[in-house]
N, C-alpha and C positions, 0 to 999 in steps of 0.2 A: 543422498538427501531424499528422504521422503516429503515430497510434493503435495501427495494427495491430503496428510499428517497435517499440511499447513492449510489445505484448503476447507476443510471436512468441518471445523469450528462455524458456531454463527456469529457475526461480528458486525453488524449494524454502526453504525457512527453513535455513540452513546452505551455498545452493550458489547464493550470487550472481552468482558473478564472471562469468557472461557478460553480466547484464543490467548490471552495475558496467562492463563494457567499451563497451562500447552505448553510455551514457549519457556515458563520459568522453570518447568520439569525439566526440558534439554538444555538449559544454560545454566544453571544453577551450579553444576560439579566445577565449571570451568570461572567460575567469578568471584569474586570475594564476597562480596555481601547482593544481594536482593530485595527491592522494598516498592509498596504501590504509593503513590501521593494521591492527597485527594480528588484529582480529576480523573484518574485510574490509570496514567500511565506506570509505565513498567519498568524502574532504574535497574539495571543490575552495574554494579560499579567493580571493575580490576584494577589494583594496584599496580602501578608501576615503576620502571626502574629511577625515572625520573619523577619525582608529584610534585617538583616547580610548576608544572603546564599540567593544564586536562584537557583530556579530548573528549569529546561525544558525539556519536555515531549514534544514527537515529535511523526507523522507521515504523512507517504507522500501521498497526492494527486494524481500525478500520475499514469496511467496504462500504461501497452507496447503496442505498433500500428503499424502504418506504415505509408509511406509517398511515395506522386506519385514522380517515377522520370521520367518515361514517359510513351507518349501514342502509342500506333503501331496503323498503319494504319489501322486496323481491328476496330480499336476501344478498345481492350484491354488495360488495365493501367498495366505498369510495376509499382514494387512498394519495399521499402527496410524497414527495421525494423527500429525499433524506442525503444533501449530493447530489453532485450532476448528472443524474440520469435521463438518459437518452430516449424517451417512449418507444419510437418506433424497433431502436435497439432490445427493449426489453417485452415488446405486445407479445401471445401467444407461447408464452413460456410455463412452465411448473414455478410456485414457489414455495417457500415453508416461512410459517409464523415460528417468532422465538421460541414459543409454546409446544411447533412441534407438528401444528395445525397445515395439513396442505393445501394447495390450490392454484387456479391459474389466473395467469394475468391477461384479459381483453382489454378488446376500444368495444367502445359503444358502435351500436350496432348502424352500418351504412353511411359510418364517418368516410369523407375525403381526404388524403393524403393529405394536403395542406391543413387541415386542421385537426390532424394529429398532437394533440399535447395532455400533459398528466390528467390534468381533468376530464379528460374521455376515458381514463382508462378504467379499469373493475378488475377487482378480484372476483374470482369463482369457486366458493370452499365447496356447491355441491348442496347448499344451503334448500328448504324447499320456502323459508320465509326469513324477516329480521329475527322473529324471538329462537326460531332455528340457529340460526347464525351467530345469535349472542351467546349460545352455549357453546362456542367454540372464541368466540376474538369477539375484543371489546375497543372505543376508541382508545386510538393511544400504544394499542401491539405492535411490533416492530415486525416486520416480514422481508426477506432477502428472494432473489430467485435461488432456485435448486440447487443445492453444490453436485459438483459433479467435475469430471479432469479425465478428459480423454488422451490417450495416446498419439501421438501421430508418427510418419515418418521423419527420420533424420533425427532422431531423439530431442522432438519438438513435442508441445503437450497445449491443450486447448483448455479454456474453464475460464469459470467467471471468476474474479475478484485475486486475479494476481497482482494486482492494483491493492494494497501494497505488503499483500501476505507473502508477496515470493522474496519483497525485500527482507520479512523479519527473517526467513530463511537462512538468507544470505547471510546477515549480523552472526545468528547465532551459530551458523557453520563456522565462518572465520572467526569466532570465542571460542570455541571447540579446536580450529585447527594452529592459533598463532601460538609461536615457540616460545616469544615471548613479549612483553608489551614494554613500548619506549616509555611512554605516560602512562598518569593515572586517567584510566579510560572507561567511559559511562557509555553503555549499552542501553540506549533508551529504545523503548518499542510505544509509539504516544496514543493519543484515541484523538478522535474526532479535526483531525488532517482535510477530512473531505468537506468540511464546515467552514473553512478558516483557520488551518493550523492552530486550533485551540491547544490543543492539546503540548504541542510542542512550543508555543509560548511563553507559558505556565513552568514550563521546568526548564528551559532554555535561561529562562531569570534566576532560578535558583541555582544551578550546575556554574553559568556563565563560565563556560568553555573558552578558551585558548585556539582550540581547534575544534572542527566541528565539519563533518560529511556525513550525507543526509544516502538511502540506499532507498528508490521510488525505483516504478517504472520508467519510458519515457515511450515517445511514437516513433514510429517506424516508417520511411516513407518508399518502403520495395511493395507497393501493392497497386493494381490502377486504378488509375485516374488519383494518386496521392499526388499531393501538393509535393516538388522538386524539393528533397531532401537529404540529410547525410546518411543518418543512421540507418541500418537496417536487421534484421534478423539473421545472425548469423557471423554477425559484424565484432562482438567481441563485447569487452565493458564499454558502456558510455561516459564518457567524463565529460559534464556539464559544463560548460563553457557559461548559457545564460539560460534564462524564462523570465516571461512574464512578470514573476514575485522576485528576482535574484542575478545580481553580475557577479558571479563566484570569482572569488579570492584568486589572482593570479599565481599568490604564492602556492596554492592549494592544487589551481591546474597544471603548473609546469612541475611539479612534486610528485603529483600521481602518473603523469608523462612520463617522467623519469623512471620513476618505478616501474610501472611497464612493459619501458624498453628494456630497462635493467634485468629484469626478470621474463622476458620474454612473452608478457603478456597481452592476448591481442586485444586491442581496444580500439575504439575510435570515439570521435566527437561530437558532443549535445550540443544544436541549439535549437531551445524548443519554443514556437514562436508565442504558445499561448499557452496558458496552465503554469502551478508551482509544486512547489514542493515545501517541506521543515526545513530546508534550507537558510529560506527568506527570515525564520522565524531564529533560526540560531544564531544567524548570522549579526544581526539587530540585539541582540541581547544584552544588555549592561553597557557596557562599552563599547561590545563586536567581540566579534573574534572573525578568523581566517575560516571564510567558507566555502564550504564544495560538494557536489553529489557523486557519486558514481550511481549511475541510471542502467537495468536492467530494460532493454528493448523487447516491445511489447507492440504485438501487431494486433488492432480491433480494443482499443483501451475505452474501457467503462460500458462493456458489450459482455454477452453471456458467453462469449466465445474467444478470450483474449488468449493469442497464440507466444508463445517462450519458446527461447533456444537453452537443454539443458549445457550448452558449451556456456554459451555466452554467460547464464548463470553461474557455471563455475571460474569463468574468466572473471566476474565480479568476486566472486569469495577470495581468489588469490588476491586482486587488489586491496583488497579490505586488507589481510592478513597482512601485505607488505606494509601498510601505512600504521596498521599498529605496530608492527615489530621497530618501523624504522622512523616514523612520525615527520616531521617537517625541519628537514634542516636549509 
C-alpha cells in the first residue's frame, strides 16, 4: 500500500475531486461500475453473489483546511477553518493554496496562549503588500497545511490528514484483495464528512443499504497524560462499539468479532467518547440499516503529525475483506 499516493492529493472539504480521481484509477479494475453524484462523492458499485441485501462501506475524502477570508494591507491573509481545526495544532507550519501557492501559517504577533483561536492566526505567502498578494490568492481559496509523510520506527508513519485518506486506503485495498463479495456492495469514498456528514447523507438515501461499515480513524489513548482509554496504536483493527453521532449495530459488532477471531485477526474495541463518523449518517438512512465502523487508530488526530500503525492498517484491510466475502449472517 502506497501511503504517501493517498496522502500527496489536496482535498480540502468541498475540493475532492483530485483525491476522488486517484482512487477511481486503483479501484476501477476491481468493480463493476464507477460514477460521481452531484455532491462529488465517489460510488464505485460490485456485484454480488447475493443482490437481495446491499452493503456500503464508506470513507471520506475530505481533510480540515482553511479558507481566505481576507487580505490586510500588509499583505497577510486572514483565514477561517474549514473543520475542526485545532490553532495551536496548526501555528508555524508550511502550507499550500489549491492553486499551488505557498505559505505559512502565524498568530499575530505577542498573542497569549489562552487566546489562541482562528482569528489570530495569518497566512504568510511572502507577500510585500495586499495588491502583491492578490496576484497569488483571492477571498475564497482553499489552502491545506503541507503534505508531507514521514517514516518512523516499527513500520509507523507520521502526516497530516490520515483523517480519513488512510481509510479510502483501506476500502480500496480490501476491493482489490476480496476473493469474492456475499452482496451487492457500494464502495462509497463521500466529501465533506468534516462539515457534517454531508456528504454521506446525500448518498446513504439513495444506496439505502442493508448493511453498512464506515472505515475513519479513531483516538488512541497510549500517549501521556491521555484521558484512560482502550485503543491504542499497535492494538489491531478497532471495532466501534459507539461515538458521539452512533450506537453501532450489535448485529454488525458481534459479526466482525467473529470474523476476527475466525480468521485470526487482531482487533480490539472503539468507544470514542466524542466525535463521529458516516456511520451515524448510513445508519439513519431510509429505514436503517445494520451499522458499524472498523476504525484505524490514529495517534495526534486532526494535527500535522498524525501517527498510524502500518499493522494495524493491514489488520483493518483483512477485516474489511472477510465482511465482504462473508457479510452478515
Amino acid at each position: 500500500m502506497d501511503i504517501k499516493r493517498y496522502i500527496t492529493p489536496f482535498s480540502v472539504t468541498g475540493n475532492e475531486e483530485e483525491l476522488a480521481k486517484l482512487i477511481e484509477q486503483d479501484i476501477k479494475p476491481y468493480v463493476d461500475s464507477v460514477e460521481t453524484d452531484p455532491m462529488g462523492n465517489l460510488i464505485c458499485f460490485k456485484k454480488g453473489e447475493d443482490s437481495t441485501k446491499k452493503t456500503m462501506l464508506a470513507a471520506h475524502m475530505d481533510e480540515i483546511g482553511f479558507v481566505v477570508t481576507f487580505i490586510e494591507k500588509s499583505g497577510l491573509i486572514r483565514v477561517s477553518n474549514v473543520g475542526g481545526i485545532r490553532p495551536i495544532n496548526s501555528a508555524y507550519n508550511e502550507v499550500i493554496f489549491k492553486n499551488g501557492t505557498k505559505g505559512v501559517i502565524v498568530l499575530e504577533e505577542n498573542i497569549q496562549p489562552a487566546d489562541i483561536n482562528i482569528k489570530k492566526m495569518l497566512v504568510d505567502i511572502g507577500a510585500k503588500n495586499k495588491k502583491d498578494a492578490e496576484k497569488k490568492v483571492k477571498v475564497g481559496d482553499y489552502l491545506s497545511l503541507s503534505q508531507r509523510v514521514t517514516r518512523l520506527a516499527n513500520r509507523r508513519y507520521a502526516a497530516k490528514a490520515f483523517d480519513d485518506r488512510i481509510g479510502c486506503a483501506v476500502l480500496a485495498e480490501a476491493a482489490k484483495n476480496a476473493k469474492k463479495f456475499k452482496h451487492d456492495t457500494y464502495f462509497v469514498f463521500t466529501v465533506q464528512e468534516e462539515v457534517g456528514l454531508r456528504g454521506s447523507k446525500a448518498v446513504s438515501n439513495v444506496i439505502l443499504p442493508d448493511y453498512s461499515v464506515a472505515c475513519d480513524v479513531t483516538l488512541t489513548y497510549d500517549t501521556v497524560g491521555a484521558t484512560p482509554g482502550e485503543v491504542k496504536l499497535g492494538g489491531g483493527a478497532a471495532i466501534k462499539i459507539k461515538d458521539s453521532s452512533v450506537i453501532c449495530s450489535k448485529a454488525i459488532v458481534d459479526r466482525l468479532t467473529a470474523l476476527a477471531e475466525d480468521r485470526k485477526i487482531k482487533y480490539q474495541y472503539e468507544v470514542l467518547v466524542a466525535g463521529g463518523t458516516d456511520t451515524a449518517s448510513m445508519q439513519t438512512a431510509g429505514g436503517g440499516s445494520f451499522a458499524g465502523c472498523i476504525s484505524v487508530p490514529c495517534r495526534y488526530v486532526h494535527s500535522p503529525v498524525e501517527i498510524v500503525d502500518l499493522k494495524d492498517i493491514e489488520n483493518c484491510v483483512k477485516l474489511f475483506e472477510a465482511f465482504i466475502e462473508e457479510g452478515l449472517k
